[in-house]
C-alpha positions, 0 to 999 in steps of 0.5 A, spaced: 090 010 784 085 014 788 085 021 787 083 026 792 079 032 791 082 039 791 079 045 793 083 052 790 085 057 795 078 061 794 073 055 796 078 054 802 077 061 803 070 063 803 068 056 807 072 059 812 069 067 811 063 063 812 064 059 818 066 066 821 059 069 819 055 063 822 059 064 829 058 072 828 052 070 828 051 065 833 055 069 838 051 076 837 044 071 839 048 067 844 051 073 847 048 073 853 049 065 855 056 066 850 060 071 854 059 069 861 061 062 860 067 064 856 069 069 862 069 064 867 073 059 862 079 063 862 078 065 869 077 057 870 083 056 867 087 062 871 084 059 877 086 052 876 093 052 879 089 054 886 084 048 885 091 044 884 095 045 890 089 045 895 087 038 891 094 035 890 098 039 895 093 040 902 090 033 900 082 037 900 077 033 895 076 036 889 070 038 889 070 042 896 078 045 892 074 047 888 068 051 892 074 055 896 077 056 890 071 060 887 070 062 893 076 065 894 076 069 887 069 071 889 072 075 895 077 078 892 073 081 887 067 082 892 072 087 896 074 091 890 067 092 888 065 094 896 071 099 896 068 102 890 061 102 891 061 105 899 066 110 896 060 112 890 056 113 896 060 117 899 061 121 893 054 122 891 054 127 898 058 131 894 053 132 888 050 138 890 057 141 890 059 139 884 052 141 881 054 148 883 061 148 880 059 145 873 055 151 872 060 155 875 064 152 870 059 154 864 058 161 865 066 162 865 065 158 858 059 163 856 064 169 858 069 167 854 065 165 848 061 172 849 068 176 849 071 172 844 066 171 839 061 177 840 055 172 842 051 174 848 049 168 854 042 169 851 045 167 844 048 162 847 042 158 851 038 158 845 043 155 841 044 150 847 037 149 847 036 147 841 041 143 840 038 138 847 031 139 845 032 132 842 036 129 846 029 127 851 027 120 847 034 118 847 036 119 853 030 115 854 032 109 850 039 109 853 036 110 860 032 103 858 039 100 855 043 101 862 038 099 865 038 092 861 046 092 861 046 092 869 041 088 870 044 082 864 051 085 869 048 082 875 046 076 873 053 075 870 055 076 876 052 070 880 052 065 873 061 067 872 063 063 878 058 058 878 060 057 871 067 057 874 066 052 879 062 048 874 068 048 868 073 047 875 069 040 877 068 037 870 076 039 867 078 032 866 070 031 863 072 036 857 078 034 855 076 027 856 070 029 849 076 033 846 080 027 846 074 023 843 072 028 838 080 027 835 084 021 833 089 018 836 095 019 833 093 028 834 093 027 841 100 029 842 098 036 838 091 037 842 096 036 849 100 041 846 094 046 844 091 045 851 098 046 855 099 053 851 093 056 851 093 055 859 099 057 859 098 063 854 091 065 858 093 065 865 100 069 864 095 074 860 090 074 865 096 076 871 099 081 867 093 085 866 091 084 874 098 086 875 097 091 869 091 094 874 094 093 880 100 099 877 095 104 874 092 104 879 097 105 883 101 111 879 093 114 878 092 115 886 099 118 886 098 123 882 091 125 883 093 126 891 099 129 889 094 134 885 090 135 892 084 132 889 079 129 894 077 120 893 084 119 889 085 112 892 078 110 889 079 114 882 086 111 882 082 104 882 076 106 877 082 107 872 085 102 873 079 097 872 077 101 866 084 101 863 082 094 862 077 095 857 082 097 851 081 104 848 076 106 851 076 106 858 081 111 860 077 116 856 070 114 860 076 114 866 078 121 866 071 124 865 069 121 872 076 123 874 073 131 871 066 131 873 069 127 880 075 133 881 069 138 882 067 135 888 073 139 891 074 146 886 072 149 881 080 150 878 081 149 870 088 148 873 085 142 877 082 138 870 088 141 866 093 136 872 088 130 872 089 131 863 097 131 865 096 124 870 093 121 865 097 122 859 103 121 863 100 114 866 099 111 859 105 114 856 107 109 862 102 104 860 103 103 853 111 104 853 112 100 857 106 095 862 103 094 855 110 091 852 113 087 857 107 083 861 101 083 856 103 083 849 108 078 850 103 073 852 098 073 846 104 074 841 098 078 837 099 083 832 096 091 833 092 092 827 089 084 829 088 086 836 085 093 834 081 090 829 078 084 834 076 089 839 072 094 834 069 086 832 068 084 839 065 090 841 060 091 836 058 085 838 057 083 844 059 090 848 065 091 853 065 083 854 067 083 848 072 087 848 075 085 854 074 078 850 077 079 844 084 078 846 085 072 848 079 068 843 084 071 838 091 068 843 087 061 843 085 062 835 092 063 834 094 058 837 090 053 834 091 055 827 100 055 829 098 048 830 093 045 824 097 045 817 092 048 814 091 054 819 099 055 819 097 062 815 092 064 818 096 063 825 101 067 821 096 073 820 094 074 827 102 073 829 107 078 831 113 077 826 116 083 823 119 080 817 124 086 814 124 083 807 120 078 802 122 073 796 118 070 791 120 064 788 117 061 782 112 056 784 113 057 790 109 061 796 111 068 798 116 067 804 118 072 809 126 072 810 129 075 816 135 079 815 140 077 820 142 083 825 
């Protein structure tokens, strides 16, 4: 009888640890080609019943659906992003005033210091002083890395919806090469992975759109019922940053902070904007998160946590923004490949509240009925 070879478990596990490490690699490299074509991937696959329905039902070409289905993503966008840049323009004529609360801000806080801690404001600049007197080369640097950032930012935005278009064209093309790359017999399953996954992105995807939409929205309200001035675009600037995981609510109230000064120089008004904010993402993580997010990805959180630290560190806020649904697609890859079932199960959400070991057996997780 034919044998075949067996690897143990450590072998099988460090080939997979290392084809982790080649496609870390491959991407940190690859990164500024990489994470443009995965954006437009999923924006693609969220586009792709538009493109249907002008192709199929309204009987226009398919490559001119395609165009005006671009075109259409295009615009929308295009309008968000006019908002907030002549909204900017407008603010930035309120600069010399926020200049003068800011330093009226700093000596209130060199009073406070020098009543309650006895150091005088001669002290206190000194210390300030040194502190900053380092800081002129790497402000320089980080100067250098926005400048980078923004302009590998703008070439994104032409190369995504030509990218977009691209993938909408040729759909049929790559999963013609999927198909050819497997056998026959594993059509069934590649037809259920391709099914899954678009239906998982495009729900993500429209969750996190209704997601902005709402904390945009709640932020607005609240920031207008402060009386604080350009609360419609500082709603929607949290909004957009909320969908960058962890960090973006935080670069979102200090715009909000610095934004308020262009009204008054009141600690009461930052101390409104810290309760709107808090409030809001109370709503946010309790109840958006739960019910129009997480429940399309099926991704636990210390898996999600540890994915965007990864992402991030790799390919910046792309990534982040990326991590999610790379994981949501690997996941479903892995549920469907005997295996990568573990695996699967590693970045799954299921809560088992007991286990049992079975002599000879693997470890299984048993639900206890309620």
């Amino acid at each position: 009888m034919k044998q075949t070879l067996q690897f143990p478990f450590y072998a099988k596990f460090a080939f997979i640890l290392l084809i982790l490490i080649l496609i870390t690699i491959i991407y940190f490299y690859g990164q500024s080609v990489i994470s443009p074509l995965l954006l437009s991937l999923l924006f693609a696959i969220l586009l792709r019943p538009v493109s249907g329905f002008l192709n199929i039902k309204l009987r226009i070409p398919h490559t001119l659906a395609c165009v005006i289905t671009v075109l259409l993503f295009v615009v929308f966008f295009g309008i968000i992003l006019y908002f907030i840049s002549t909204q900017l323009a407008v603010m930035a004529n309120d600069w010399d005033k926020i200049k003068s609360n800011l330093a009226q801000h700093y000596k209130n806080i060199q009073l406070y210091i020098n009543d309650t801690l006895n150091i005088s404001k001669t002290e206190q600049d000194e210390m300030v002083s040194k502190a900053t007197s380092g800081s002129m080369d790497t402000g320089k640097q980080l100067l250098g890395t926005t400048l980078i950032s923004f302009s590998d930012s703008m070439m994104s935005l032409i190369t995504i919806p030509i990218y977009t278009f691209l993938i909408l064209l040729y759909r049929t093309h790559f999963v013609s090469f999927l198909c050819q790359l497997v056998k026959d017999k594993y059509h069934a399953t590649l037809q259920d992975i391709l099914k899954t996954v678009k239906t998982s992105v495009q729900s993500y995807i429209i969750g996190l759109l209704f997601e902005f939409v709402i904390v945009s929205v709640l932020t607005s309200i609240g920031l207008m019922i402060l009386g604080l001035k350009y609360a419609i675009l500082l709603g929607v600037i949290t909004g957009l940053l909320n969908l960058i995981p962890y960090i973006g609510i935080v670069i979102a109230g200090v715009l909000t902070v610095i934004a308020s000064l262009t009204g008054t120089s009141d600690l009461s008004i930052i101390l409104g904007i810290l309760i709107v904010n808090v409030v809001v993402q109370l709503i946010d993580n309790n109840i958006l998160v739960p019910m129009v997010v997480s429940s399309k990805v099926e991704i636990n959180s210390i898996a999600s946590i540890v994915g965007i630290i990864i992402f991030g560190m790799i390919a910046g806020i792309s990534g982040m923004f990326l991590a999610i649904p790379i994981m949501a697609i690997a996941k479903v890859i892995f549920d469907r490949v005997d295996s990568l079932k573990p695996w699967g199960y590693l970045l799954g959400d299921d809560l088992p509240k007991n286990f049992s070991w079975k002599k000879g057996k693997r470890l299984r997780a048993v639900q206890k009925p309620d």
